[in-house]
N, CA, C and O atoms as a GROMACS GRO file, in nm:
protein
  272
    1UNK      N    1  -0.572   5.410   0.550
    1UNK     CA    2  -0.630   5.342   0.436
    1UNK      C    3  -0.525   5.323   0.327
    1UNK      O    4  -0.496   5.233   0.249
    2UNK      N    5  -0.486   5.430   0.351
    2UNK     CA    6  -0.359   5.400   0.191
    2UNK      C    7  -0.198   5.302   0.209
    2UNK      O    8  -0.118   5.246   0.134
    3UNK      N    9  -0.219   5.325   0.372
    3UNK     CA   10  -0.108   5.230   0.417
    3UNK      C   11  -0.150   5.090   0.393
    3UNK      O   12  -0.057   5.014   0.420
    4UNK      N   13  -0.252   5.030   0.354
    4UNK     CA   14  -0.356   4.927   0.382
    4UNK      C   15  -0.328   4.887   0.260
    4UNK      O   16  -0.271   4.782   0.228
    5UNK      N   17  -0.372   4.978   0.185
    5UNK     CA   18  -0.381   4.938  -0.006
    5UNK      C   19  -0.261   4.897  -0.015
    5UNK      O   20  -0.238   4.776  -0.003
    6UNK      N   21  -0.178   4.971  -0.034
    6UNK     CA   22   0.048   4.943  -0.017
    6UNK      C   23   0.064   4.806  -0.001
    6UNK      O   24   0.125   4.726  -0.072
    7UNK      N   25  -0.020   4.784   0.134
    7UNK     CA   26   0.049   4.665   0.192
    7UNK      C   27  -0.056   4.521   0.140
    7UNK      O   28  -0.038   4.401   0.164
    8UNK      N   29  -0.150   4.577   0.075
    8UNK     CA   30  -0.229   4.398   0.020
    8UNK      C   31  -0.174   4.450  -0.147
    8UNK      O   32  -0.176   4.345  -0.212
    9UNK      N   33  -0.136   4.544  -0.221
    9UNK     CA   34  -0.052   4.571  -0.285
    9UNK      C   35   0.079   4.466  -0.304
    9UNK      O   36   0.105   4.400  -0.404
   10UNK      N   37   0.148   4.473  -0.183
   10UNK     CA   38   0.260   4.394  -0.177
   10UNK      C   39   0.226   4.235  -0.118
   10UNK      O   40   0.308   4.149  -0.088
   11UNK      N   41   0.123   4.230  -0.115
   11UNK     CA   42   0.109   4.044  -0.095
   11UNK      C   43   0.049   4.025  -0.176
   11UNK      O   44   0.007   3.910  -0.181
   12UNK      N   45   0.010   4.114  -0.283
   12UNK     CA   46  -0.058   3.977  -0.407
   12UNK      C   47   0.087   3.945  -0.462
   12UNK      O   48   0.103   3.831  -0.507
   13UNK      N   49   0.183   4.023  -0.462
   13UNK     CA   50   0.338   3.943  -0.582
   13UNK      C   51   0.404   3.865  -0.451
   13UNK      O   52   0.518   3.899  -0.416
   14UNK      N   53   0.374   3.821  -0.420
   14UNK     CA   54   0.465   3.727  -0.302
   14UNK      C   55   0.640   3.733  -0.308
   14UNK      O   56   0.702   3.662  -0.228
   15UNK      N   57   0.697   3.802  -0.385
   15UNK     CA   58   0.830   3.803  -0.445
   15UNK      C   59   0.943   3.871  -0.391
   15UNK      O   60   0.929   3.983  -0.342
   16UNK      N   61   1.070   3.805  -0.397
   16UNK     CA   62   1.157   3.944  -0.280
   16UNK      C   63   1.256   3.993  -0.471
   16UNK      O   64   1.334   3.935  -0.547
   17UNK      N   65   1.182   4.137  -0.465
   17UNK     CA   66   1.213   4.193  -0.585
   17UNK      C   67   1.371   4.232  -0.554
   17UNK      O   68   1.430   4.211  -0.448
   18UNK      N   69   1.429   4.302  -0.683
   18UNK     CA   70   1.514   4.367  -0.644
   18UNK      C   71   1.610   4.480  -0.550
   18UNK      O   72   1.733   4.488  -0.538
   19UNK      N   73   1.504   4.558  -0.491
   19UNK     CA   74   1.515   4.662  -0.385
   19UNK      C   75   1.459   4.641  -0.300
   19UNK      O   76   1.448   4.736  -0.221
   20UNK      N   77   1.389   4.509  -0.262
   20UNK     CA   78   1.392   4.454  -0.089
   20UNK      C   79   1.516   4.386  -0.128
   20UNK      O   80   1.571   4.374  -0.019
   21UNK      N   81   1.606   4.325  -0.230
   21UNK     CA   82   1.707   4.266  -0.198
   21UNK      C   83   1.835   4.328  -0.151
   21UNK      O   84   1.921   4.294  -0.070
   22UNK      N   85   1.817   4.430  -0.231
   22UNK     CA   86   1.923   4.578  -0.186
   22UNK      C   87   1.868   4.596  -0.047
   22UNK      O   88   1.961   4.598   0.034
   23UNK      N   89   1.794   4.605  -0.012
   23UNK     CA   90   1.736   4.645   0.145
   23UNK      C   91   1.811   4.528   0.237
   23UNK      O   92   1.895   4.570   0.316
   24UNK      N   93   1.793   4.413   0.235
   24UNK     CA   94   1.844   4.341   0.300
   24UNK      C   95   2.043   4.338   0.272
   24UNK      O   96   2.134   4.348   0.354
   25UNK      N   97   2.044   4.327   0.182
   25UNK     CA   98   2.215   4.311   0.141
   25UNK      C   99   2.259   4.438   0.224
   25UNK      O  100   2.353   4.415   0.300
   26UNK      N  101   2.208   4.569   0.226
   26UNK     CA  102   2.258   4.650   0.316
   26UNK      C  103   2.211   4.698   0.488
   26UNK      O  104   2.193   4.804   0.549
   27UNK      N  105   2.206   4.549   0.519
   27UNK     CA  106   2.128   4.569   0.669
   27UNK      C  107   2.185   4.464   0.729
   27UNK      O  108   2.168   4.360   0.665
   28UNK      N  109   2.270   4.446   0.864
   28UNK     CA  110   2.321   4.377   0.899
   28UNK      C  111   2.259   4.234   0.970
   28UNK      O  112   2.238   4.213   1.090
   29UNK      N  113   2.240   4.148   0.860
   29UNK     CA  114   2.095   4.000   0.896
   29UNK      C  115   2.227   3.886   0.990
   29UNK      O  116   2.347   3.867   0.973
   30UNK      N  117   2.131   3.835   1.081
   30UNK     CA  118   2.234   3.758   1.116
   30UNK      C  119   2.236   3.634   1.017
   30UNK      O  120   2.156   3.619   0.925
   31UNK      N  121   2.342   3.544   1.050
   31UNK     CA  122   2.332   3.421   0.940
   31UNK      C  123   2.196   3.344   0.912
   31UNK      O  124   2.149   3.320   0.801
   32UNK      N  125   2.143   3.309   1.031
   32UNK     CA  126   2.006   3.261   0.995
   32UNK      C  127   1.894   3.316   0.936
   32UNK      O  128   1.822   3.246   0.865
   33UNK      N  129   1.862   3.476   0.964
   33UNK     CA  130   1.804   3.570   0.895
   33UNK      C  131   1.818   3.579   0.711
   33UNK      O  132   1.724   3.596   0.634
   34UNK      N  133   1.995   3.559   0.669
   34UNK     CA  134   2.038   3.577   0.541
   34UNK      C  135   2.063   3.415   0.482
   34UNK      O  136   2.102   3.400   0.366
   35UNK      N  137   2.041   3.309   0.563
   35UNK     CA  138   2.021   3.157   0.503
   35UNK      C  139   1.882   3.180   0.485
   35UNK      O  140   1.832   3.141   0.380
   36UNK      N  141   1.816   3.233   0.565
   36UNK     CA  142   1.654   3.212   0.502
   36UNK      C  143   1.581   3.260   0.369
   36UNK      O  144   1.517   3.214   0.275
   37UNK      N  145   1.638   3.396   0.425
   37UNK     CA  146   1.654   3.485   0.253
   37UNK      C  147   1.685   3.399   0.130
   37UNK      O  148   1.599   3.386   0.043
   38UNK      N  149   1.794   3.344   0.121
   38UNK     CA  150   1.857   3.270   0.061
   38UNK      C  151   1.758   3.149  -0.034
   38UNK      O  152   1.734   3.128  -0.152
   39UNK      N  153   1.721   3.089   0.096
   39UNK     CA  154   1.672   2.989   0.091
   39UNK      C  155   1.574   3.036   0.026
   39UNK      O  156   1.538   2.961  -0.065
   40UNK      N  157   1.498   3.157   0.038
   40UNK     CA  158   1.342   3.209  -0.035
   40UNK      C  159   1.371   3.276  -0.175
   40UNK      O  160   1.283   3.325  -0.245
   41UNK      N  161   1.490   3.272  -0.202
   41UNK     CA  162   1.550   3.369  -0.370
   41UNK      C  163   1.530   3.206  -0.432
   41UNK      O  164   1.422   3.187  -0.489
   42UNK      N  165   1.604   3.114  -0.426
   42UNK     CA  166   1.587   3.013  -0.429
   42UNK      C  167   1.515   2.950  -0.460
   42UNK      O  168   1.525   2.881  -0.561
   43UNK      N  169   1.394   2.951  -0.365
   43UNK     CA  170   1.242   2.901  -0.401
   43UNK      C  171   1.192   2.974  -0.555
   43UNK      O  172   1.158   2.928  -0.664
   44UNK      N  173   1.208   3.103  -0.503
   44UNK     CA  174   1.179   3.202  -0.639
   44UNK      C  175   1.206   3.144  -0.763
   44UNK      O  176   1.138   3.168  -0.862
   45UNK      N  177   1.297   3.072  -0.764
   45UNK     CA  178   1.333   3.031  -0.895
   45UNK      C  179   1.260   2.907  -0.902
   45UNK      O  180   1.289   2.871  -1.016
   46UNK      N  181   1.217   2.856  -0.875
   46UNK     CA  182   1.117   2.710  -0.903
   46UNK      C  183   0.959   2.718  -0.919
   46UNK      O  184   0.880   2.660  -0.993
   47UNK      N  185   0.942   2.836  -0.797
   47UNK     CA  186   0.781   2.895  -0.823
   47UNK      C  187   0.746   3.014  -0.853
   47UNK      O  188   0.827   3.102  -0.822
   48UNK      N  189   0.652   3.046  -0.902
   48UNK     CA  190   0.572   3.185  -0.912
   48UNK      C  191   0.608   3.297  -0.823
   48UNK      O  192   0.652   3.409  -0.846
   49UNK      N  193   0.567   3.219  -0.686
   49UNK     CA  194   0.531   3.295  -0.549
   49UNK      C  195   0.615   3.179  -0.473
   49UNK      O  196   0.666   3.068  -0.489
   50UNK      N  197   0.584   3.331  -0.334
   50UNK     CA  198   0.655   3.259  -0.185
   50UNK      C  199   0.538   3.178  -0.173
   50UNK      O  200   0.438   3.217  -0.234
   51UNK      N  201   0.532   3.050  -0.090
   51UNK     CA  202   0.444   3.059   0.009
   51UNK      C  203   0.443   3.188   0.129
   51UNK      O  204   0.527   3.263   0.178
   52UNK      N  205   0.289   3.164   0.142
   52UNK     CA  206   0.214   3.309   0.276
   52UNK      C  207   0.342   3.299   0.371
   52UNK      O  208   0.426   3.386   0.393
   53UNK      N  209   0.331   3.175   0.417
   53UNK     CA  210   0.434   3.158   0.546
   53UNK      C  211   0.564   3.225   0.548
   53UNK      O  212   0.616   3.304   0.626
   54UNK      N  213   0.609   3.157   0.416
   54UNK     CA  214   0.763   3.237   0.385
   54UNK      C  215   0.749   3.354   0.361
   54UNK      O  216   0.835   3.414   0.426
   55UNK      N  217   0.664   3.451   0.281
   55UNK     CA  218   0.646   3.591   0.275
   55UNK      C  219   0.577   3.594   0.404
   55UNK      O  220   0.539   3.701   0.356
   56UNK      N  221   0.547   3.589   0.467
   56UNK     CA  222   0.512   3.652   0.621
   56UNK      C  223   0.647   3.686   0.705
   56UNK      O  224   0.662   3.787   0.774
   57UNK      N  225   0.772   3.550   0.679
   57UNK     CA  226   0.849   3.588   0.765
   57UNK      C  227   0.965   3.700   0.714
   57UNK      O  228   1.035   3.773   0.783
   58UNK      N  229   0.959   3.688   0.593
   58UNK     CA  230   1.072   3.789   0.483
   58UNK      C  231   0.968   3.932   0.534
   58UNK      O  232   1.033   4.029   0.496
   59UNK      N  233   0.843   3.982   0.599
   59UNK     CA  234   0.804   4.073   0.573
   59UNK      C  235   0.827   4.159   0.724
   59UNK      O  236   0.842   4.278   0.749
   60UNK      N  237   0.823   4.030   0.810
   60UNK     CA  238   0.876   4.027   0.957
   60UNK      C  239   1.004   4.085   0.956
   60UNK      O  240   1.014   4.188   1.022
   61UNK      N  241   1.136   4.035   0.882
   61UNK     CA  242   1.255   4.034   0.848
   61UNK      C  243   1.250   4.212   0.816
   61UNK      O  244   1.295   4.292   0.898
   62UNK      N  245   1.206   4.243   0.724
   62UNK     CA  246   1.242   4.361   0.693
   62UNK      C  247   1.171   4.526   0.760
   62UNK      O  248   1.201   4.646   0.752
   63UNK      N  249   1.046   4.429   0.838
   63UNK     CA  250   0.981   4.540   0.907
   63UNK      C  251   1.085   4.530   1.064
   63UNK      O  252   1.128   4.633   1.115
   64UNK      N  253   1.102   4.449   1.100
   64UNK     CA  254   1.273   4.458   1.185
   64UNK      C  255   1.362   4.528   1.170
   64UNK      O  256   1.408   4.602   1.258
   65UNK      N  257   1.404   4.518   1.055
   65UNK     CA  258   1.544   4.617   1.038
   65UNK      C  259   1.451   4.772   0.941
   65UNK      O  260   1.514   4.850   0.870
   66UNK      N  261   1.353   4.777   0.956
   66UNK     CA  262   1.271   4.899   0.876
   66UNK      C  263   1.290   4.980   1.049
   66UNK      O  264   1.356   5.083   1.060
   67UNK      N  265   1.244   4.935   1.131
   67UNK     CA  266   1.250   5.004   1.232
   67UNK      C  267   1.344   5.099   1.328
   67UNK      O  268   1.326   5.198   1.400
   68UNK      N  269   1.496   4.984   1.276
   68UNK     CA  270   1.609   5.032   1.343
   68UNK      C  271   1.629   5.147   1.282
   68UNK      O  272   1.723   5.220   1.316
   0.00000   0.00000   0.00000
């Protein structure tokens, strides 16, 4: 249950904050993994929020390298 709360917790800010950015900068992304990133800091700056889609795959991205 509390893992549950955490995680709709972290999809109402759709946002790649500062320490998922440190998370990724120190995890070896391949180029397409760290153009996408890129591409979603990016967005950040024009909108509010990710789109779902794009935070679905940044969440994919880091539960990947969360595992290794």
């Amino acid at each position: 249950m509390k893992i549950l709360l955490s995680m709709r917790e972290l999809m109402k800010t759709r946002r790649i904050k500062s320490n998922l950015l440190k998370f990724f900068e120190s995890k070896p992304l391949t180029d397409k993994e760290k153009s996408f990133i890129m591409s979603a800091l990016h967005n950040q700056e024009k909108y509010p929020q990710l789109h779902p889609n794009i935070w679905k795959i940044v969440c994919d991205i880091e539960k990947r390298y969360k595992n290794v």
